[in-house]
Rosetta silent file (secondary structure, phi, psi, omega in degrees, C-alpha in Angstrom):
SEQUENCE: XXXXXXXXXXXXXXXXXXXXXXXXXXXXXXXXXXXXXXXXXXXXXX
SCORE:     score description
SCORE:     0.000 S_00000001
   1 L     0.000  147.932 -164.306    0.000    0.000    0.000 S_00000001
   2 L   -88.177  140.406  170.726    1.418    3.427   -1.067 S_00000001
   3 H   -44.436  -39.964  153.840    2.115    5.738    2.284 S_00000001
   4 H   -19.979  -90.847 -147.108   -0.614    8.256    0.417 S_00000001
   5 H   -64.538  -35.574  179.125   -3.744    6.289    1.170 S_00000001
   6 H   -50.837  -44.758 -176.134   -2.020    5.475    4.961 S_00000001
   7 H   -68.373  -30.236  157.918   -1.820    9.147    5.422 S_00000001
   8 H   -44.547  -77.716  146.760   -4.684    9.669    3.885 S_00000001
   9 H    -4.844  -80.567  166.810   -6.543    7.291    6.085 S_00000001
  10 H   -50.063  -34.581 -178.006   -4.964    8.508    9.174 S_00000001
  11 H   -97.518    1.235  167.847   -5.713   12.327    9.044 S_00000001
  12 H   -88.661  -49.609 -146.226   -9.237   11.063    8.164 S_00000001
  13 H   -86.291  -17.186 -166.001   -9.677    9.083   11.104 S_00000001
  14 L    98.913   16.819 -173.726   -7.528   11.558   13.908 S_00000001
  15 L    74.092    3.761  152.377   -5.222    8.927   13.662 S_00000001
  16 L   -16.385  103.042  178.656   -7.220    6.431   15.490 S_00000001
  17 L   -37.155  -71.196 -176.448   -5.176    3.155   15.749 S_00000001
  18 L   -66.595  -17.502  168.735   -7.803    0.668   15.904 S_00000001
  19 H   -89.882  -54.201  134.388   -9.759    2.339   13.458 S_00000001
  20 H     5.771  -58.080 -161.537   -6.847    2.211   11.003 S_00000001
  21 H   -93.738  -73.538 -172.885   -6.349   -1.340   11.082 S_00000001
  22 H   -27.066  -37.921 -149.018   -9.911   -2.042   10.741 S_00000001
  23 H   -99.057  -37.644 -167.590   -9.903    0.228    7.652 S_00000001
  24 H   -71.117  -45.239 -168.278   -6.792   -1.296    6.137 S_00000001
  25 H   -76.793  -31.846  154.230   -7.856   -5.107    6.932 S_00000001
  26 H   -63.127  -22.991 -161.528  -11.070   -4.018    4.778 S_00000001
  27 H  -103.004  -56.005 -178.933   -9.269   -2.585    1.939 S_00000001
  28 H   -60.568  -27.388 -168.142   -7.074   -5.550    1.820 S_00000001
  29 H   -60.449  -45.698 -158.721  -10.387   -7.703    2.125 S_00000001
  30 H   -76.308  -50.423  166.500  -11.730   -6.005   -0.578 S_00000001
  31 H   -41.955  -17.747 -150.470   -8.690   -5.721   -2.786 S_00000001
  32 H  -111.839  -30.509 -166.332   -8.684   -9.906   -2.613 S_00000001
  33 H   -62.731  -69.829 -151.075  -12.636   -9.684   -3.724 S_00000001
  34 H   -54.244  -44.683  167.039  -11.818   -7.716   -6.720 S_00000001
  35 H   -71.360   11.959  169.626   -9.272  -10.200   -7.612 S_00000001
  36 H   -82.906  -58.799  -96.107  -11.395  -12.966   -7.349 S_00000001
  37 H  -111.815  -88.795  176.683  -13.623  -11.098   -9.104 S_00000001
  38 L   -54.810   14.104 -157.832  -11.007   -9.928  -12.392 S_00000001
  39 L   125.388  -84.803 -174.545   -9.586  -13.141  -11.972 S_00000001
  40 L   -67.620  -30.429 -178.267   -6.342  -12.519  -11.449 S_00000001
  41 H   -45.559  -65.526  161.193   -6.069  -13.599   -7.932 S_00000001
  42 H   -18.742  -80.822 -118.842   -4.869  -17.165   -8.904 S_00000001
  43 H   -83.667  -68.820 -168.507   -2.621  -15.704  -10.746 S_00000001
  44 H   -76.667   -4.146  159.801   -0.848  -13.535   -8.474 S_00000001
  45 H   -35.168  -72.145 -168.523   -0.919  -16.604   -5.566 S_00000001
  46 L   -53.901    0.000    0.000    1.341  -18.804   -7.501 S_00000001
């Protein structure tokens, strides 16, 4: 993940740890849908 979207994140939230992580562990969740989704995930497993 590019340091943008952390920072980005973070000055949304006040910097809220636990709120962070939550938002990150969705974004990855989501990131794995879309590659199910396109595909590609197999792909990029291996």
């Amino acid at each position: 993940m590019s340091k943008k979207l952390k920072y980005k994140i973070a000055k949304a939230t006040g910097s809220n740890y636990k709120l962070n992580r939550k938002i990150m562990q969705l974004k990855r969740s989501w990131d794995e849908v879309e590659g199910i989704l396109n595909g590609s995930y197999k792909r990029r497993r291996r």
